[in-house]
Backbone atoms as SQL, in Angstrom:
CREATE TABLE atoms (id INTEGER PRIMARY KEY, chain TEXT, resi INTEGER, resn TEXT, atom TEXT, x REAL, y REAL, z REAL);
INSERT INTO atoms VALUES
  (1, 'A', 1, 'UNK', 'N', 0.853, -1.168, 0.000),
  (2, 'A', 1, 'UNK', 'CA', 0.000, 0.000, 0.000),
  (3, 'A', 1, 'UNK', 'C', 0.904, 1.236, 0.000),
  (4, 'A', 2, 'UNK', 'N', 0.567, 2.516, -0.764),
  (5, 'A', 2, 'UNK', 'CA', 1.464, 3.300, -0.874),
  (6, 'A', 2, 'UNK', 'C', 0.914, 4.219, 0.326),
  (7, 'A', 3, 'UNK', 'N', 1.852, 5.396, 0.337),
  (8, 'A', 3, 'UNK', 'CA', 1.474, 6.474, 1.130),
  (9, 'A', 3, 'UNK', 'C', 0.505, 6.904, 0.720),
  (10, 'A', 4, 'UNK', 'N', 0.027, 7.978, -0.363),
  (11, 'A', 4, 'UNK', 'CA', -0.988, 8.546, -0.928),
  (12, 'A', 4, 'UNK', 'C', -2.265, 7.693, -0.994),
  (13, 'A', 5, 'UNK', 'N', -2.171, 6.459, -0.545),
  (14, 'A', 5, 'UNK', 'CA', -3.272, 5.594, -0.427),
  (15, 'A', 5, 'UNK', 'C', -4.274, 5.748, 0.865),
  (16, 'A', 6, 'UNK', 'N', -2.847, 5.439, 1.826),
  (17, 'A', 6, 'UNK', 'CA', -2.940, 5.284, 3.289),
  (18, 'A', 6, 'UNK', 'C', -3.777, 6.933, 3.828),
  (19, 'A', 7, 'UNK', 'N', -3.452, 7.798, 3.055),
  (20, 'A', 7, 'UNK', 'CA', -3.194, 8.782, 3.634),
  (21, 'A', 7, 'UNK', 'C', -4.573, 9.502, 2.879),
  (22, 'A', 8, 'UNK', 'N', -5.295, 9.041, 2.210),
  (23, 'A', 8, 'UNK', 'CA', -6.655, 9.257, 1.700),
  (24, 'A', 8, 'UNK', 'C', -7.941, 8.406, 2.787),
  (25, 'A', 9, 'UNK', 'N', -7.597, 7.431, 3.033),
  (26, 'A', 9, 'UNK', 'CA', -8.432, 6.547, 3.576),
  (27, 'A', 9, 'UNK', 'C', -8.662, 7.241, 4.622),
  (28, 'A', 10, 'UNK', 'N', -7.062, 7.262, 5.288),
  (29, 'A', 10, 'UNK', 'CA', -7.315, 8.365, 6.788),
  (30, 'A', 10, 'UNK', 'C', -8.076, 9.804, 6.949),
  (31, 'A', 11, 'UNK', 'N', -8.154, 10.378, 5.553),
  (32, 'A', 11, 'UNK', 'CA', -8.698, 11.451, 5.199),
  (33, 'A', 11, 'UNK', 'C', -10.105, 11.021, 5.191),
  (34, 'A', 12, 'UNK', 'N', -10.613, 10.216, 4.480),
  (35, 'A', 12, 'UNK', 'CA', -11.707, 9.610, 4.412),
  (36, 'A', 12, 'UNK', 'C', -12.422, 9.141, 5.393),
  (37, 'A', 13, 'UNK', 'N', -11.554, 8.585, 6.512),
  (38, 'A', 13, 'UNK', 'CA', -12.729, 7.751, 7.893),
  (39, 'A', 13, 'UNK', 'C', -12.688, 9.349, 8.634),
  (40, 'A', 14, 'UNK', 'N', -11.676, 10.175, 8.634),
  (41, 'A', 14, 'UNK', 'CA', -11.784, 11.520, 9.355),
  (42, 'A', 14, 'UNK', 'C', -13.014, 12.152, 8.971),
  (43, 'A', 15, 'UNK', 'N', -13.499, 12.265, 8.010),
  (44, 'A', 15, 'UNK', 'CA', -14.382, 12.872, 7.122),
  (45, 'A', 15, 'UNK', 'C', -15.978, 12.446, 7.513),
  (46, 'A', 16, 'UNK', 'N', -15.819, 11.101, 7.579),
  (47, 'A', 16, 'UNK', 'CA', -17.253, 9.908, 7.906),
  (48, 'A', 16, 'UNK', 'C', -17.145, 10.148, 9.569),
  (49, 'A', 17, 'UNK', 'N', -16.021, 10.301, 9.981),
  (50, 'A', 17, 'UNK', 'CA', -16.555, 10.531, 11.302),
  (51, 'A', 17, 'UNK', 'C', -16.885, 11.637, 12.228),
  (52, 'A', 18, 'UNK', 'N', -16.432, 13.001, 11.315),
  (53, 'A', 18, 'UNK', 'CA', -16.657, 14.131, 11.806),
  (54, 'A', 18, 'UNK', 'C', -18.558, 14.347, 11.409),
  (55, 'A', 19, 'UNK', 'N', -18.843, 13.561, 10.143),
  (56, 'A', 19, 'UNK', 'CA', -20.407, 13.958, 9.981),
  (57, 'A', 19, 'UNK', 'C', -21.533, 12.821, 10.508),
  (58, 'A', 20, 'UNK', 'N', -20.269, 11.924, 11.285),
  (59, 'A', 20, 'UNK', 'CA', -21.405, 11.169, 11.699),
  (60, 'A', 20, 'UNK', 'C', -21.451, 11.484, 13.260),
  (61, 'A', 21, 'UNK', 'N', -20.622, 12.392, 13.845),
  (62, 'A', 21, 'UNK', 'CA', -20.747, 13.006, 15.561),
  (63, 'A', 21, 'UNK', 'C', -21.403, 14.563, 14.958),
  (64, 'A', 22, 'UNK', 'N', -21.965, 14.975, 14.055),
  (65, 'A', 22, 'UNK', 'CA', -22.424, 15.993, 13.677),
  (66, 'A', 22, 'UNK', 'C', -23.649, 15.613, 14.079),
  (67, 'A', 23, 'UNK', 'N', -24.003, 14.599, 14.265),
  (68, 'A', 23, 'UNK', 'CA', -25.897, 14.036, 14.112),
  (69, 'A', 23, 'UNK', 'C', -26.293, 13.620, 15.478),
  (70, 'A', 24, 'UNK', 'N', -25.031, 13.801, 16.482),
  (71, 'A', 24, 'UNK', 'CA', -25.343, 13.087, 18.044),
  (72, 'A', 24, 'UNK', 'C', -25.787, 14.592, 18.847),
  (73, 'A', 25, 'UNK', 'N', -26.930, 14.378, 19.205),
  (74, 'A', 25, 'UNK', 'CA', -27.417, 15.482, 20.062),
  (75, 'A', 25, 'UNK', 'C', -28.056, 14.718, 21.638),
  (76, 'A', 26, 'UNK', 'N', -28.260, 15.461, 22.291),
  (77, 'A', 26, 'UNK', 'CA', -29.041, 14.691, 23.816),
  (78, 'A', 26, 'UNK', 'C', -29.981, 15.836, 23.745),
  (79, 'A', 27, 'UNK', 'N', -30.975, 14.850, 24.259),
  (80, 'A', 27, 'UNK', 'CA', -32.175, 15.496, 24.644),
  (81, 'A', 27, 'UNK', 'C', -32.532, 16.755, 25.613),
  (82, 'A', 28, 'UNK', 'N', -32.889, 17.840, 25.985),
  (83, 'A', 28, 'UNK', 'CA', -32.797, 18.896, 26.988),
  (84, 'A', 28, 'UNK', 'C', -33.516, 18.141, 28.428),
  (85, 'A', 29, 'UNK', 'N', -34.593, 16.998, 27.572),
  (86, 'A', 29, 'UNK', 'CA', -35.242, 16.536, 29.180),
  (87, 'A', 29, 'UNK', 'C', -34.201, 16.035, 29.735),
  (88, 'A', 30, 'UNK', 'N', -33.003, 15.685, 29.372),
  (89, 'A', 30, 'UNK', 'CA', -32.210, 14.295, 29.736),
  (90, 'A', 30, 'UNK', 'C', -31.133, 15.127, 30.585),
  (91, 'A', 31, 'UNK', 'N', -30.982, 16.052, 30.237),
  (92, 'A', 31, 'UNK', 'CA', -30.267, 16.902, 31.750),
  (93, 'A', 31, 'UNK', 'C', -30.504, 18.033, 32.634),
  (94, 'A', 32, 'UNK', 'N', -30.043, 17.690, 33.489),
  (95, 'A', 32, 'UNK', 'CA', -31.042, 18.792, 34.608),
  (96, 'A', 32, 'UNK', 'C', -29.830, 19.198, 35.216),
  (97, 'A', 33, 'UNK', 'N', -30.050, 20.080, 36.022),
  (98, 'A', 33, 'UNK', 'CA', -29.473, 21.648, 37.165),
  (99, 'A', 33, 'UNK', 'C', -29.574, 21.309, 38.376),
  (100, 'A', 34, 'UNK', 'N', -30.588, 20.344, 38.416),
  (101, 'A', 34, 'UNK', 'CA', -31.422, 20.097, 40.127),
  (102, 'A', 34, 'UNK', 'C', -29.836, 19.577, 40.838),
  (103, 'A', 35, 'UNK', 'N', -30.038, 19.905, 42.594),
  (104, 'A', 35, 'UNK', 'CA', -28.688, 19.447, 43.318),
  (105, 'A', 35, 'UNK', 'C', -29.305, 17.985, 43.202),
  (106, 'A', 36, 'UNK', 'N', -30.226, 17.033, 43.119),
  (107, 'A', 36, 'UNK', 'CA', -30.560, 15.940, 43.144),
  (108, 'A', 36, 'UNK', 'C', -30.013, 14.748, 42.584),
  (109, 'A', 37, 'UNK', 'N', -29.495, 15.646, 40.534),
  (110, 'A', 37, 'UNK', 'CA', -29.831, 14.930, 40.047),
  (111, 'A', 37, 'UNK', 'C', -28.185, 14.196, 39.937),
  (112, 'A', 38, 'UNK', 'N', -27.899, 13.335, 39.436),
  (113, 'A', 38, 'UNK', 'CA', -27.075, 11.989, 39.325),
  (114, 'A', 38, 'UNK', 'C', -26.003, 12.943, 38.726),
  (115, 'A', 39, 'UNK', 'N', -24.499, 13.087, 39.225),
  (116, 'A', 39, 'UNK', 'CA', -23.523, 13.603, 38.855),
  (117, 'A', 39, 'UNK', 'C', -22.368, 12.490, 38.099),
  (118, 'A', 40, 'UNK', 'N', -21.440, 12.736, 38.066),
  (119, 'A', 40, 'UNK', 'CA', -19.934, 12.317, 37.968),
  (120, 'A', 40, 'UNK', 'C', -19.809, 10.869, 38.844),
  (121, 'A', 41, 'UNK', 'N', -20.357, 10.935, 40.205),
  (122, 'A', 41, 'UNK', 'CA', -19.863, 9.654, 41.372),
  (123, 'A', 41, 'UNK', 'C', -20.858, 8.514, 41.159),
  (124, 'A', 42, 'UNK', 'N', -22.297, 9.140, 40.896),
  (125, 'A', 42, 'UNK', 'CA', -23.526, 7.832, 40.219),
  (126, 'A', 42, 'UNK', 'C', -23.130, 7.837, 38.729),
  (127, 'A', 43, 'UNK', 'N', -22.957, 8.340, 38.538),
  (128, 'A', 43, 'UNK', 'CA', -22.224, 7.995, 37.230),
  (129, 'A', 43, 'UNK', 'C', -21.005, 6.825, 36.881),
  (130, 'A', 44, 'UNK', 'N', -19.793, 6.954, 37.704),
  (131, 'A', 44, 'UNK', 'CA', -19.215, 6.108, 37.900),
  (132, 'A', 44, 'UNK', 'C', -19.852, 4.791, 38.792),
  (133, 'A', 45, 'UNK', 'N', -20.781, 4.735, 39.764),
  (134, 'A', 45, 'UNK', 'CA', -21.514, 3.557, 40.307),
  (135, 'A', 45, 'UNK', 'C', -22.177, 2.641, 39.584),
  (136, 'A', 46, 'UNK', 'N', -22.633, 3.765, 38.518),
  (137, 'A', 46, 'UNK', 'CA', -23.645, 2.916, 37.427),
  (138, 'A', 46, 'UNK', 'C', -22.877, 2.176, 36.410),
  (139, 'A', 47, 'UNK', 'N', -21.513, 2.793, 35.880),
  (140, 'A', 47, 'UNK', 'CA', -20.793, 2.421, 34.927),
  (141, 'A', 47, 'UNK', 'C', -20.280, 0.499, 35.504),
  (142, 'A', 48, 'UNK', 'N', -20.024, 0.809, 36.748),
  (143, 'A', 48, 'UNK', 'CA', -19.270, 0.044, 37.618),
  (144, 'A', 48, 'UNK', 'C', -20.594, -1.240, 37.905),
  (145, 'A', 49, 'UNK', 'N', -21.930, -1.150, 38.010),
  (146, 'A', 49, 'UNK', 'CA', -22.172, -2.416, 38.258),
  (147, 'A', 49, 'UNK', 'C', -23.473, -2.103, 36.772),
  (148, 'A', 50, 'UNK', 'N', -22.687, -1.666, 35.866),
  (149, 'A', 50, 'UNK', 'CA', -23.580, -2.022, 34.493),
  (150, 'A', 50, 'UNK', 'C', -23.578, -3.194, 34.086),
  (151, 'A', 51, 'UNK', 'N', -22.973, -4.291, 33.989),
  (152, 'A', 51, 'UNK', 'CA', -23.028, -5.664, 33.306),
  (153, 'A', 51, 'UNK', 'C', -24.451, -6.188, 34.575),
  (154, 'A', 52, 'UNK', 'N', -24.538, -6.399, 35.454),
  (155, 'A', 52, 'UNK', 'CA', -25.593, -6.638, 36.299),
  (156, 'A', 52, 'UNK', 'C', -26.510, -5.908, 36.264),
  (157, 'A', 53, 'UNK', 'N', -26.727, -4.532, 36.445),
  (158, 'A', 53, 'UNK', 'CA', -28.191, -3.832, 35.816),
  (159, 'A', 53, 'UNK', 'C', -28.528, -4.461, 34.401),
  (160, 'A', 54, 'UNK', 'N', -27.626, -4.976, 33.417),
  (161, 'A', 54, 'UNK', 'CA', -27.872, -5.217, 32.379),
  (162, 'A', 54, 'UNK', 'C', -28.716, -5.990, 32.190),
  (163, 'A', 55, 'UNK', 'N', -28.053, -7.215, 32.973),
  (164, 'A', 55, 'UNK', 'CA', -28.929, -8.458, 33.538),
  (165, 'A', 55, 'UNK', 'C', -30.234, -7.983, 33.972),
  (166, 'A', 56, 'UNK', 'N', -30.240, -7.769, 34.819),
  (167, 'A', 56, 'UNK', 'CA', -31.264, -7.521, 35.635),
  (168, 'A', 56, 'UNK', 'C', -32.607, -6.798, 34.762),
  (169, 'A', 57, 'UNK', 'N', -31.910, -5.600, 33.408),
  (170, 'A', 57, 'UNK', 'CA', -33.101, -5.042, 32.835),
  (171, 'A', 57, 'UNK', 'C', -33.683, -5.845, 31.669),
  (172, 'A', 58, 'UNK', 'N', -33.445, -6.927, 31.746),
  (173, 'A', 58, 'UNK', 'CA', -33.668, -7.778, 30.463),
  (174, 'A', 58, 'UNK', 'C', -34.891, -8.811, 31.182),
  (175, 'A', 59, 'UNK', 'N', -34.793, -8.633, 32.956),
  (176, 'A', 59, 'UNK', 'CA', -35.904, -9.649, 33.494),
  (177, 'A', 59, 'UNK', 'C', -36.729, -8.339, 33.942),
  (178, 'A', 60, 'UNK', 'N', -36.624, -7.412, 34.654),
  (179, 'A', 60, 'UNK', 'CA', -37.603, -6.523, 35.043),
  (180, 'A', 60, 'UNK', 'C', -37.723, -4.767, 34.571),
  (181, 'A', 61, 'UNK', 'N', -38.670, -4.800, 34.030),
  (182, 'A', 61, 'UNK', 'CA', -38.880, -3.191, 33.556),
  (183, 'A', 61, 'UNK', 'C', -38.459, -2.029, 34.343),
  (184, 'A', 62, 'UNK', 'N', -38.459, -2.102, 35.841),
  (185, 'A', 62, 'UNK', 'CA', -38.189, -1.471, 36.773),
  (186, 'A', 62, 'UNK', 'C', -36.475, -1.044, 36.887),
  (187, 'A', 63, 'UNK', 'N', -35.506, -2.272, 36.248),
  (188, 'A', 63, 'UNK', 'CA', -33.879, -1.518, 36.376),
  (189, 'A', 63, 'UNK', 'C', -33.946, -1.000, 35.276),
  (190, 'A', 64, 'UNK', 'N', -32.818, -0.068, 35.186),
  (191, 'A', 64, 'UNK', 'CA', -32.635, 0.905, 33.789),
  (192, 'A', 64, 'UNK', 'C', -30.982, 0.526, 34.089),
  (193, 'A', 65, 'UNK', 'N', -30.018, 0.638, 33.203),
  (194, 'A', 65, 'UNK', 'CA', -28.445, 0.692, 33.198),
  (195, 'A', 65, 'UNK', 'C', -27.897, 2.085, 33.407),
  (196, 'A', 66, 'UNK', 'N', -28.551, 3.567, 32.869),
  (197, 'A', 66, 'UNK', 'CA', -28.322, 4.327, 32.679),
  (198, 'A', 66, 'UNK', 'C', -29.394, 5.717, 33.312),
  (199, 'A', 67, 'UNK', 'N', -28.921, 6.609, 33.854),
  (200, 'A', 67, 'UNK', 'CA', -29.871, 7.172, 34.717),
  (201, 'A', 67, 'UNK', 'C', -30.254, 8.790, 33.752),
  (202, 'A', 68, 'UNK', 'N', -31.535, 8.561, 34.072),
  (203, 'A', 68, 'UNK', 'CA', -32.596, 9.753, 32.965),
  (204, 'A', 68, 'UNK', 'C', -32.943, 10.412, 33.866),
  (205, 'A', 69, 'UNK', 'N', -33.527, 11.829, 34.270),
  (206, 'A', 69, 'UNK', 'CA', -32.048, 12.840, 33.724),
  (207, 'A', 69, 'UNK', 'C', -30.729, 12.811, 34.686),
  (208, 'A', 70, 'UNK', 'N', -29.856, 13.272, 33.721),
  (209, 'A', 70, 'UNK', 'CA', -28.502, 13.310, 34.804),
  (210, 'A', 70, 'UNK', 'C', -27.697, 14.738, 34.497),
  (211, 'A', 71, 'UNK', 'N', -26.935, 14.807, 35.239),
  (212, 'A', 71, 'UNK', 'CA', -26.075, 16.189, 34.794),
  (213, 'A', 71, 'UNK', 'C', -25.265, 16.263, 33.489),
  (214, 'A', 72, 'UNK', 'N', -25.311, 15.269, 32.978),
  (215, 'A', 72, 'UNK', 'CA', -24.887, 15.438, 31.463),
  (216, 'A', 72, 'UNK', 'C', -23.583, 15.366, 31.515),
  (217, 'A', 73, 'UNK', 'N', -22.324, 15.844, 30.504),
  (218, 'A', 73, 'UNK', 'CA', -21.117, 15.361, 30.439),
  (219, 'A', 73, 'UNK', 'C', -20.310, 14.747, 31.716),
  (220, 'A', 74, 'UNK', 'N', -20.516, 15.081, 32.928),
  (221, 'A', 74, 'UNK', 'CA', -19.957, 14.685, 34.189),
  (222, 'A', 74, 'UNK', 'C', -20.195, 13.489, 34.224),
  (223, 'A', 75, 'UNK', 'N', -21.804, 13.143, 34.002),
  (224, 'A', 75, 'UNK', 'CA', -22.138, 12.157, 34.401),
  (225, 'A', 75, 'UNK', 'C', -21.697, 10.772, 33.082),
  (226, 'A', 76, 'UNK', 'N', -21.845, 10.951, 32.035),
  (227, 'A', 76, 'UNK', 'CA', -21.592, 10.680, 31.238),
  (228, 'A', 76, 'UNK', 'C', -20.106, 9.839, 31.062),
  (229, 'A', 77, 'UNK', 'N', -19.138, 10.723, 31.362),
  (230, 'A', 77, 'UNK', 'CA', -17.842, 10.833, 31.682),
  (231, 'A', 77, 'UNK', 'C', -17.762, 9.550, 33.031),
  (232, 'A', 78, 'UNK', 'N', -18.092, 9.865, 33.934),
  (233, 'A', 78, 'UNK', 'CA', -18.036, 8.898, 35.407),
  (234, 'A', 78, 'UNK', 'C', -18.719, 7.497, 34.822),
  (235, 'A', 79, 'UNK', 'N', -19.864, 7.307, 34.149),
  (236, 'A', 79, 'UNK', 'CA', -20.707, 5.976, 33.884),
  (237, 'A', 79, 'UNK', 'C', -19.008, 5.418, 32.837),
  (238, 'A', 80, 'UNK', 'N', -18.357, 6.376, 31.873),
  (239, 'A', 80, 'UNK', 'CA', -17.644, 5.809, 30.794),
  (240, 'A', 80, 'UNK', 'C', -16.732, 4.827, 31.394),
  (241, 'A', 81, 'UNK', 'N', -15.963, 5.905, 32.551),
  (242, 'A', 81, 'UNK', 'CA', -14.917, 5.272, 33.219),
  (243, 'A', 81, 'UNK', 'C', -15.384, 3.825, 34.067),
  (244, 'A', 82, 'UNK', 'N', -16.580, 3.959, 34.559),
  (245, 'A', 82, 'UNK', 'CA', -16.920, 3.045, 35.408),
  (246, 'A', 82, 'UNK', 'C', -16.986, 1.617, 34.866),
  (247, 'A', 83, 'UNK', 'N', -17.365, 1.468, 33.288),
  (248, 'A', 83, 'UNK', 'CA', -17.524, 0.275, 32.329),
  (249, 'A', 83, 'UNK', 'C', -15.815, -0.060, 32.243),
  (250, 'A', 84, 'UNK', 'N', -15.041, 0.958, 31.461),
  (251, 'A', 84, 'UNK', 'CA', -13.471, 1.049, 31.708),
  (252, 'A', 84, 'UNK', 'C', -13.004, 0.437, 32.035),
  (253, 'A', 85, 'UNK', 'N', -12.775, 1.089, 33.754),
  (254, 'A', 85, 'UNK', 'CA', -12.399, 0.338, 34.618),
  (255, 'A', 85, 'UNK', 'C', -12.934, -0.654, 35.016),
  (256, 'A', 86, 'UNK', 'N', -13.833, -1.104, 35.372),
  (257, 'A', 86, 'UNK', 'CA', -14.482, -2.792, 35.281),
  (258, 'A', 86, 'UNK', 'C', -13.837, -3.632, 34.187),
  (259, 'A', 87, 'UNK', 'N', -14.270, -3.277, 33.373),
  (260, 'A', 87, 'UNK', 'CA', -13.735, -4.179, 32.294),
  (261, 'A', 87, 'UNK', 'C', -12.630, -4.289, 31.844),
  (262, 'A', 88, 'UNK', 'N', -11.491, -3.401, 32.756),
  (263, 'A', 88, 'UNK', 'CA', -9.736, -3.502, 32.317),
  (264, 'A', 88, 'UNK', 'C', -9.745, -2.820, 31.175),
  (265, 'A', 89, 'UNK', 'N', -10.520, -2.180, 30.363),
  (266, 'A', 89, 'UNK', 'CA', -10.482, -0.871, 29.222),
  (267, 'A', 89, 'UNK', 'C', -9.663, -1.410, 28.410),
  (268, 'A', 90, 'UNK', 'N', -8.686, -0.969, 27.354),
  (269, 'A', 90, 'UNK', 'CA', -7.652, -1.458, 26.270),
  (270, 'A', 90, 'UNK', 'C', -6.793, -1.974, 27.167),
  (271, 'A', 91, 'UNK', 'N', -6.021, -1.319, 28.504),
  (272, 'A', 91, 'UNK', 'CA', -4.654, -1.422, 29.360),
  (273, 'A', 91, 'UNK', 'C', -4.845, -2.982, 29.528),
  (274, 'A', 92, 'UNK', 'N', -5.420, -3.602, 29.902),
  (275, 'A', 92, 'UNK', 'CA', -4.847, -5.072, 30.170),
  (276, 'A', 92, 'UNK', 'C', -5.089, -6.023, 28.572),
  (277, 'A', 93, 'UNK', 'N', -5.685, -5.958, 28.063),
  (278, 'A', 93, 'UNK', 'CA', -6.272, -6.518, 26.519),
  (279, 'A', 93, 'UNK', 'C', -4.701, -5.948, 25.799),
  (280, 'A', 94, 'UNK', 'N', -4.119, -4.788, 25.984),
  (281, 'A', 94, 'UNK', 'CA', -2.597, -4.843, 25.292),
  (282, 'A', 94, 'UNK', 'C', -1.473, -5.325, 25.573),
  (283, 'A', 95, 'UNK', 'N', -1.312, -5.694, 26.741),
  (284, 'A', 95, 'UNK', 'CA', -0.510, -5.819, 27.829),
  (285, 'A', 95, 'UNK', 'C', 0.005, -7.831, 27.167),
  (286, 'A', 96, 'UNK', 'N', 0.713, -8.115, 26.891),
  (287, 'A', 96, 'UNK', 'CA', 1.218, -9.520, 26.684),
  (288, 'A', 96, 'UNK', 'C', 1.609, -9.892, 27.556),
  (289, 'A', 97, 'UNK', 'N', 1.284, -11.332, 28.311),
  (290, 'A', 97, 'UNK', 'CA', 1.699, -11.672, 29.706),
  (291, 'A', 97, 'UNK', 'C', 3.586, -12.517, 28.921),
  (292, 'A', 98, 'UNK', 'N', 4.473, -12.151, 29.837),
  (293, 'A', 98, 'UNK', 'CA', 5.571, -12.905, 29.697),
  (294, 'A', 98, 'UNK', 'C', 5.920, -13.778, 30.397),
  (295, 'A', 99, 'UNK', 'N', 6.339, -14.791, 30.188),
  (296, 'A', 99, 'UNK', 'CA', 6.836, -15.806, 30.759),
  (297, 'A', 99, 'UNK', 'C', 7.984, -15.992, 31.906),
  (298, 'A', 100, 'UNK', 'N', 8.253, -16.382, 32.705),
  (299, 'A', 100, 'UNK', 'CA', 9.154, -16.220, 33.455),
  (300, 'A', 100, 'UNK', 'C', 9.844, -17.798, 33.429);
């Protein structure tokens, strides 16, 4: 593969992916101001036992994985890390165990 190849494609997925985060909006109901509502720390709680809410919302209507409304990027941000870190994120999936 040449350079001028490589270097179009990359131009190209840059391109598909700047107009396809052009189309992601959130809803205004979906975040709130209130001191109540779910920050950064339920955010990370939720991220952290999401594989089990998961479970759980597939038998009863009553769990949700993800909390409606929340403070928005904070919260967002804390749920991301919380899946992340649970799940060892890329850092252990790159990591080659060596032999001793």
């Amino acid at each position: 593969m040449n350079v001028e190849t490589s270097k179009g494609r990359i131009a190209a997925a840059s391109v598909l992916i700047l107009l396809l985060s052009a189309c992601a909006t959130q809803m205004d109901a979906g975040v709130s101001d209130v001191a109540d509502t779910p920050g950064f720390l339920w955010g990370l709680w939720h991220g952290f036992i999401f594989p089990w809410s998961f479970v759980g919302s597939l038998f009863s209507p009553d769990i949700a994985v993800y909390s409606v409304p929340n403070s928005g990027g904070w919260y967002d941000f804390g749920f991301f890390l919380g899946i992340t870190v649970l799940g060892g994120g890329s850092f252990f999936g790159s990591k080659k165990r060596g032999r001793d």
